[in-house]
The first five atom37 places (N, CA, C, CB, O) and aatype in JSON, in Angstrom:
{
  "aatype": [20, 20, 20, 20, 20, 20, 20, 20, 20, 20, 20, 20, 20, 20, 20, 20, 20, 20, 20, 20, 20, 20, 20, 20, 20, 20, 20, 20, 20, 20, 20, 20, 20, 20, 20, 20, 20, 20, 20, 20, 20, 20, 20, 20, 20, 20, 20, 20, 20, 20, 20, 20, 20, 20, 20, 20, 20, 20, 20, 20, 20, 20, 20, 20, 20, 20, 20, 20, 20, 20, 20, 20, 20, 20, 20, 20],
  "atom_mask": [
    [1, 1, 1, 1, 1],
    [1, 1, 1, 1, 1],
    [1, 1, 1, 1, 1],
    [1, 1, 1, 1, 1],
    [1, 1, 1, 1, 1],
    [1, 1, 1, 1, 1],
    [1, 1, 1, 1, 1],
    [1, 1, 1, 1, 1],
    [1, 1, 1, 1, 1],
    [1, 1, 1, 1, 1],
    [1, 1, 1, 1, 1],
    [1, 1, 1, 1, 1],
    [1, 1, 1, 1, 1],
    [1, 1, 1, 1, 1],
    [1, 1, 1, 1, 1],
    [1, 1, 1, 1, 1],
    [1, 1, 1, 1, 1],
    [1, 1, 1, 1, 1],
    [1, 1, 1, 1, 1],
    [1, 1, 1, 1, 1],
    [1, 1, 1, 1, 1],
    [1, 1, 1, 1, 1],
    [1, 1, 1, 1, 1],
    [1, 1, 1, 1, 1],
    [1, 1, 1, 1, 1],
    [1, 1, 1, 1, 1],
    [1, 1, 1, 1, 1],
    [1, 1, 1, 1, 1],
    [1, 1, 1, 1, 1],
    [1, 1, 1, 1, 1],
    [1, 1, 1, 1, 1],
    [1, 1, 1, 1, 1],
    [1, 1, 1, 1, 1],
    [1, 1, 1, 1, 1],
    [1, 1, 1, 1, 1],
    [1, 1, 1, 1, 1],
    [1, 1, 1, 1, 1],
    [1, 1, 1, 1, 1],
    [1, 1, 1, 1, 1],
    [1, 1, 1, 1, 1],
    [1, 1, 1, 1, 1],
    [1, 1, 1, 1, 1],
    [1, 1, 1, 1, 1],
    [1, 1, 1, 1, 1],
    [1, 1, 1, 1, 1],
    [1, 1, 1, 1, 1],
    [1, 1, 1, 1, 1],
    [1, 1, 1, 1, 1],
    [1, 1, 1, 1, 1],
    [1, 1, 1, 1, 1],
    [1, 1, 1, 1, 1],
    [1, 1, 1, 1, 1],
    [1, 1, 1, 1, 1],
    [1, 1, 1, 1, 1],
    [1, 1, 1, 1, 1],
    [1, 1, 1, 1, 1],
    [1, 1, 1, 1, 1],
    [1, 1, 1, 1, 1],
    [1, 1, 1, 1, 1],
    [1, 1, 1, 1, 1],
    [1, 1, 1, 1, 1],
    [1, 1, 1, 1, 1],
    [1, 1, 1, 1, 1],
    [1, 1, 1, 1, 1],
    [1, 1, 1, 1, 1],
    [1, 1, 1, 1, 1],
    [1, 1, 1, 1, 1],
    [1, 1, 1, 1, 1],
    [1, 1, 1, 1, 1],
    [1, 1, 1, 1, 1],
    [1, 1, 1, 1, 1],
    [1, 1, 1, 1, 1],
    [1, 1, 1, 1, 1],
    [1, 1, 1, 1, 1],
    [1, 1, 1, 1, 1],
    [1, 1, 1, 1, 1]
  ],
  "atom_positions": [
    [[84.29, -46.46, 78.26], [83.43, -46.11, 77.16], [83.86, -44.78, 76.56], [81.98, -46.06, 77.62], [84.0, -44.66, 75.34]],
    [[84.07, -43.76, 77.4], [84.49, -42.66, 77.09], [85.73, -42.46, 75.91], [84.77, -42.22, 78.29], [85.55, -41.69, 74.96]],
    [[86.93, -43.19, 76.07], [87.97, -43.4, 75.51], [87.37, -43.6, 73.93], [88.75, -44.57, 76.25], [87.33, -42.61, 73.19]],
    [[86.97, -44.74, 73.51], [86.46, -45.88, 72.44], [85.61, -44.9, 72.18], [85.84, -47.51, 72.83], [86.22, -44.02, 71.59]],
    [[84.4, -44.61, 72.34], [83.01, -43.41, 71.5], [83.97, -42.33, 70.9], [81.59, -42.36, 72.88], [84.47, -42.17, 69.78]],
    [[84.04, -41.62, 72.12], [85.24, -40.18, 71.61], [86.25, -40.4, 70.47], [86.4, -39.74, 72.92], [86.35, -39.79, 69.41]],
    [[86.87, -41.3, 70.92], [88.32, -41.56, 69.62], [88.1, -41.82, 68.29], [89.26, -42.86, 69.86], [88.67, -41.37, 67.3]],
    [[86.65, -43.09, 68.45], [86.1, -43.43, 67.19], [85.04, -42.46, 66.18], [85.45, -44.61, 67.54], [84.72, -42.76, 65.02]],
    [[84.61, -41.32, 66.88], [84.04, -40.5, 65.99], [84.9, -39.24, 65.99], [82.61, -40.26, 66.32], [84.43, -38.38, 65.24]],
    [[86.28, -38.8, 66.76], [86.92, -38.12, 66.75], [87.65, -38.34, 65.25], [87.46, -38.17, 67.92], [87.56, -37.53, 64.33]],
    [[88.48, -39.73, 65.2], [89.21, -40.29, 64.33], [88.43, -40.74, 62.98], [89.83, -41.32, 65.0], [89.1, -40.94, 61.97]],
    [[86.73, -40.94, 62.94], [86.66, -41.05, 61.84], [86.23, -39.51, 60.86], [85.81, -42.18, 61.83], [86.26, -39.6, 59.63]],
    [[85.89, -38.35, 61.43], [85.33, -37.27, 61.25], [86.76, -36.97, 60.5], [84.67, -36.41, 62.55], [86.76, -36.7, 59.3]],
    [[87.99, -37.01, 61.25], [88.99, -36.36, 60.56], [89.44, -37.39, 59.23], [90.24, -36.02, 61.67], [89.72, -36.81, 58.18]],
    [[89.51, -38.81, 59.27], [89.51, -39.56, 58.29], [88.58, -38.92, 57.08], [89.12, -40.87, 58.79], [89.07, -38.76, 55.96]],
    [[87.55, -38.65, 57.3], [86.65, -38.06, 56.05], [86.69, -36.4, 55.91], [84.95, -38.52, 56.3], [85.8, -35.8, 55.3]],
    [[87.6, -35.84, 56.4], [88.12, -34.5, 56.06], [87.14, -33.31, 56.97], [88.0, -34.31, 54.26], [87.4, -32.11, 56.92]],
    [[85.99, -33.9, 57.79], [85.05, -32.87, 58.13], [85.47, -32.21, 59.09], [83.85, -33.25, 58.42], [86.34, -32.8, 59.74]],
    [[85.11, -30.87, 59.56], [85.41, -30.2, 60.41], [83.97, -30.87, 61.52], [85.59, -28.56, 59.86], [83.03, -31.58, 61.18]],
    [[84.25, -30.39, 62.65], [83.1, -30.55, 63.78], [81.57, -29.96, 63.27], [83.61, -29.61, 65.22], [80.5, -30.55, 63.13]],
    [[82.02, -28.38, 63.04], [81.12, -27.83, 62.38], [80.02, -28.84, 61.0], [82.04, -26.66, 61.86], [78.82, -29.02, 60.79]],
    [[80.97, -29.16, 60.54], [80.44, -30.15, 58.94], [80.02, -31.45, 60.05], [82.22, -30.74, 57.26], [79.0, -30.99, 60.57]],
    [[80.21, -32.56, 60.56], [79.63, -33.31, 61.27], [78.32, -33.05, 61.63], [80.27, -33.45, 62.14], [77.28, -33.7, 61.49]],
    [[78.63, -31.72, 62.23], [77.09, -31.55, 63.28], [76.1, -31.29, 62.36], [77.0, -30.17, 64.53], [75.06, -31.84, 62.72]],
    [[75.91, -30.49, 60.99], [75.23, -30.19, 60.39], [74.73, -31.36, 59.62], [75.66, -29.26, 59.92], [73.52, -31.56, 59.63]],
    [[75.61, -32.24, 58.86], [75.48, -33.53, 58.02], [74.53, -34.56, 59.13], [77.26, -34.25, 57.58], [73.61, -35.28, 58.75]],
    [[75.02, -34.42, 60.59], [74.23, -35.16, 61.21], [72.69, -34.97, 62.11], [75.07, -35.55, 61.83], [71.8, -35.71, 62.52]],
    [[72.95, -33.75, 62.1], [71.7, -33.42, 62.1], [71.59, -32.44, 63.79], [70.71, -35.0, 61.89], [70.54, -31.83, 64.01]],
    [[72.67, -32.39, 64.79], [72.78, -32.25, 65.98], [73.71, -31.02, 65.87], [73.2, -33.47, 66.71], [74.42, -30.66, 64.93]],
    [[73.5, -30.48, 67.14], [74.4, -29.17, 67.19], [75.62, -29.24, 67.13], [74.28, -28.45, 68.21], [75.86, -30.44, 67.19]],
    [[76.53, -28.7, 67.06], [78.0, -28.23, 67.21], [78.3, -28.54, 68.95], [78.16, -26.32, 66.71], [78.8, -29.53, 69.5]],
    [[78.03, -27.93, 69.23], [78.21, -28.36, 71.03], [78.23, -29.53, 71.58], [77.22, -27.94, 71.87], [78.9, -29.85, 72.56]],
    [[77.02, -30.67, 70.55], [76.8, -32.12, 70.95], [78.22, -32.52, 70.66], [75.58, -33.02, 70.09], [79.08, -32.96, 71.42]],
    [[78.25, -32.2, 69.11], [79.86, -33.09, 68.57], [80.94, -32.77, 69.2], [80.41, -32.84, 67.06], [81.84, -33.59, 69.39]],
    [[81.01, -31.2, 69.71], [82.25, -31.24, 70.9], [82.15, -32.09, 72.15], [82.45, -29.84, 71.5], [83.01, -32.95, 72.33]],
    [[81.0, -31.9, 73.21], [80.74, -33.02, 74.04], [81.16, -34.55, 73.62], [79.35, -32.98, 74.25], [81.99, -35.36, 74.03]],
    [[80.48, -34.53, 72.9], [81.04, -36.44, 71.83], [82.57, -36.52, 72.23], [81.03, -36.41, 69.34], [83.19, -37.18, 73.06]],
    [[82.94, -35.49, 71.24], [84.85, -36.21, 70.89], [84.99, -35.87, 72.34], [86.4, -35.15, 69.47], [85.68, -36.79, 72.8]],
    [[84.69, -35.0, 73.37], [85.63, -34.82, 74.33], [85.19, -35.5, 75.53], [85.89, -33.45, 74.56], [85.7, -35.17, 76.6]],
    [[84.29, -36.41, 75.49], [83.74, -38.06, 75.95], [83.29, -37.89, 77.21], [84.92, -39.37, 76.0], [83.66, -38.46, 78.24]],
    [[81.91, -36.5, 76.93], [80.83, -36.62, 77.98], [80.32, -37.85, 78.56], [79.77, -36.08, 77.53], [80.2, -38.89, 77.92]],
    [[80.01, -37.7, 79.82], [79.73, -39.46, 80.52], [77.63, -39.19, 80.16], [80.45, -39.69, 83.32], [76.73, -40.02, 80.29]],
    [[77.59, -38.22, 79.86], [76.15, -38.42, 79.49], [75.22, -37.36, 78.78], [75.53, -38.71, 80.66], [74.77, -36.28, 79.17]],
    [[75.03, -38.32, 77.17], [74.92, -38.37, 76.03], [73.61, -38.91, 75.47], [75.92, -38.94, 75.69], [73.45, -40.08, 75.83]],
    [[72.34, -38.33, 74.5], [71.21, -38.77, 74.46], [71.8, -39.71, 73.33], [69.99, -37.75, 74.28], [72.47, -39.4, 72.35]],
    [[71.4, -40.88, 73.72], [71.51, -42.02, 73.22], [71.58, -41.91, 71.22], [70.19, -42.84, 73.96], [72.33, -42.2, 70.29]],
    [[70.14, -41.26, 71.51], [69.38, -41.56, 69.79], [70.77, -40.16, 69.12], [66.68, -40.79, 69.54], [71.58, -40.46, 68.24]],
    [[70.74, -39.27, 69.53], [71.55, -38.37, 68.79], [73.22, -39.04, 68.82], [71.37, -36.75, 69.54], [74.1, -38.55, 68.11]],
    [[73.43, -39.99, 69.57], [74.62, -40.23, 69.28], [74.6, -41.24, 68.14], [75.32, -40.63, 70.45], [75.53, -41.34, 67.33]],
    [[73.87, -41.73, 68.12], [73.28, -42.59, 66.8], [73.45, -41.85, 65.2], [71.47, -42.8, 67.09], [74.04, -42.22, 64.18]],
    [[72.7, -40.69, 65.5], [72.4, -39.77, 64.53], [73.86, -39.84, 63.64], [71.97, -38.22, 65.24], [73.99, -39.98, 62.43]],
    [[74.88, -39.69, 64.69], [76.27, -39.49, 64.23], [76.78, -40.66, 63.88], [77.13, -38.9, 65.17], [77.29, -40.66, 62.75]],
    [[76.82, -41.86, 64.6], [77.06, -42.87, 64.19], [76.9, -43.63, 62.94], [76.73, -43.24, 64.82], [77.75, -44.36, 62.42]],
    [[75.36, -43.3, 62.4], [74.99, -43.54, 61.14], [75.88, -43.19, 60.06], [73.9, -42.98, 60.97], [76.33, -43.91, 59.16]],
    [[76.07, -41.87, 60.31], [77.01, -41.39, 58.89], [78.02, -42.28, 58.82], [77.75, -39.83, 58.88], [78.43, -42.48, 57.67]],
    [[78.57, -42.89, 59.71], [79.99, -43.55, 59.13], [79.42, -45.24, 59.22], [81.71, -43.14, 60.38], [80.14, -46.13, 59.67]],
    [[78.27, -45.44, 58.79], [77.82, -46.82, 59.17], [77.25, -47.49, 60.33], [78.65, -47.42, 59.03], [76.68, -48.56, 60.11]],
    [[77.31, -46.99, 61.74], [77.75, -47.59, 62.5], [76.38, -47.09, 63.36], [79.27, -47.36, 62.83], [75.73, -46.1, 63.01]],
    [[76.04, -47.96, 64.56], [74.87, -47.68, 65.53], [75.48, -48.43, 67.2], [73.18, -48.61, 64.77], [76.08, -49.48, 67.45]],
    [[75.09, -47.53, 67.89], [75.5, -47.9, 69.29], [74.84, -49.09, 69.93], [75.26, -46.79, 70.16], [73.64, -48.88, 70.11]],
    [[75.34, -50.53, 70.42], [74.66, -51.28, 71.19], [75.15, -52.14, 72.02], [73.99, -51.79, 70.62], [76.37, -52.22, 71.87]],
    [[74.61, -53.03, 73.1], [75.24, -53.45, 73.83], [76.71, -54.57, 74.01], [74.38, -53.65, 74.19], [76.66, -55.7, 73.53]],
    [[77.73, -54.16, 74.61], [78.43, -54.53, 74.2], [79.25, -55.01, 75.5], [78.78, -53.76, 73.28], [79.62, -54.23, 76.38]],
    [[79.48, -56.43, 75.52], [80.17, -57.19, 76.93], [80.91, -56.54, 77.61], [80.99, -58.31, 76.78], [81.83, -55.88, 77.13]],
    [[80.66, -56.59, 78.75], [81.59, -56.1, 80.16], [83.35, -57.27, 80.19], [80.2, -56.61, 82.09], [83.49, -58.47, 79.99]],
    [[83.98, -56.58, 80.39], [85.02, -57.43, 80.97], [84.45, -58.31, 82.36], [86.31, -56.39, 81.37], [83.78, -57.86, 83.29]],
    [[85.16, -60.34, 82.1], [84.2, -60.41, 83.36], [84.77, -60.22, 84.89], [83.55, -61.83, 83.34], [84.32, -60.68, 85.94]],
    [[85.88, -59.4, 84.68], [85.92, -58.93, 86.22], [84.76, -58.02, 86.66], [87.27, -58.12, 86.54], [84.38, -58.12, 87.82]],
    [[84.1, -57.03, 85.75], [83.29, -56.26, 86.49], [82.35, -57.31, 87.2], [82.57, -55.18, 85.61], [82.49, -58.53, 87.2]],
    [[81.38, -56.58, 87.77], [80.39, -57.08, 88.19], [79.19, -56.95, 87.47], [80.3, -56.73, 89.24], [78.84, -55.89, 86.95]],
    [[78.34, -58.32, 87.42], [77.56, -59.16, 86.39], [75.97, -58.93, 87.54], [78.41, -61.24, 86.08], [75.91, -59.05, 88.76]],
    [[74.6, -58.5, 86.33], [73.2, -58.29, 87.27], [72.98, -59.44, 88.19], [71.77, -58.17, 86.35], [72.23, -59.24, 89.15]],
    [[73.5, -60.62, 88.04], [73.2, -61.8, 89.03], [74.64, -61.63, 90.1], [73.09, -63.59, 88.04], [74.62, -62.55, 90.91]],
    [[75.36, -61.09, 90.23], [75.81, -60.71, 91.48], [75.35, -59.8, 92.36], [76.78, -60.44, 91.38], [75.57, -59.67, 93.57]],
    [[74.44, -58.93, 91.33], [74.06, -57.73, 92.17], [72.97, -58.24, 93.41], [73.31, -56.51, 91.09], [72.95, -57.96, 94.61]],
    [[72.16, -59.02, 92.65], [71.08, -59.74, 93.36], [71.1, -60.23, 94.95], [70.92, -60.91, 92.58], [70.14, -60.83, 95.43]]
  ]
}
């Protein structure tokens, strides 16, 4: 997850010319969050990563496991 979040708001921030600084403000979250973001903290308040997501279209949601991992009915 880390890889894919980070890269994709790393890579689209610079696609639209913004600095980190300009992100965090346009999105509404600190400067510190958007560094944490690109540099792909393992834990991130959900709704503010959203916040960011929005600007370029986009909203965080669940999204299939490869099925080697392990699946809630194995856990059982």
């Amino acid at each position: 997850m880390h890889s894919t979040l980070s890269q994709f708001i790393k890579q689209r921030r610079k696609q639209t010319g913004l600095t980190q600084e300009e992100l965090a403000y346009k999105a509404g979250v600190g400067l510190r969050f958007i560094r944490d973001l690109e540099q792909g903290k393992a834990t991130l308040r959900l709704d503010k990563v959203n916040q960011v997501l929005r600007l370029f279209n986009h909203e965080a949601g669940p999204v299939p496991i490869a099925e080697r991992d392990h699946s809630l009915s194995e856990l059982e």
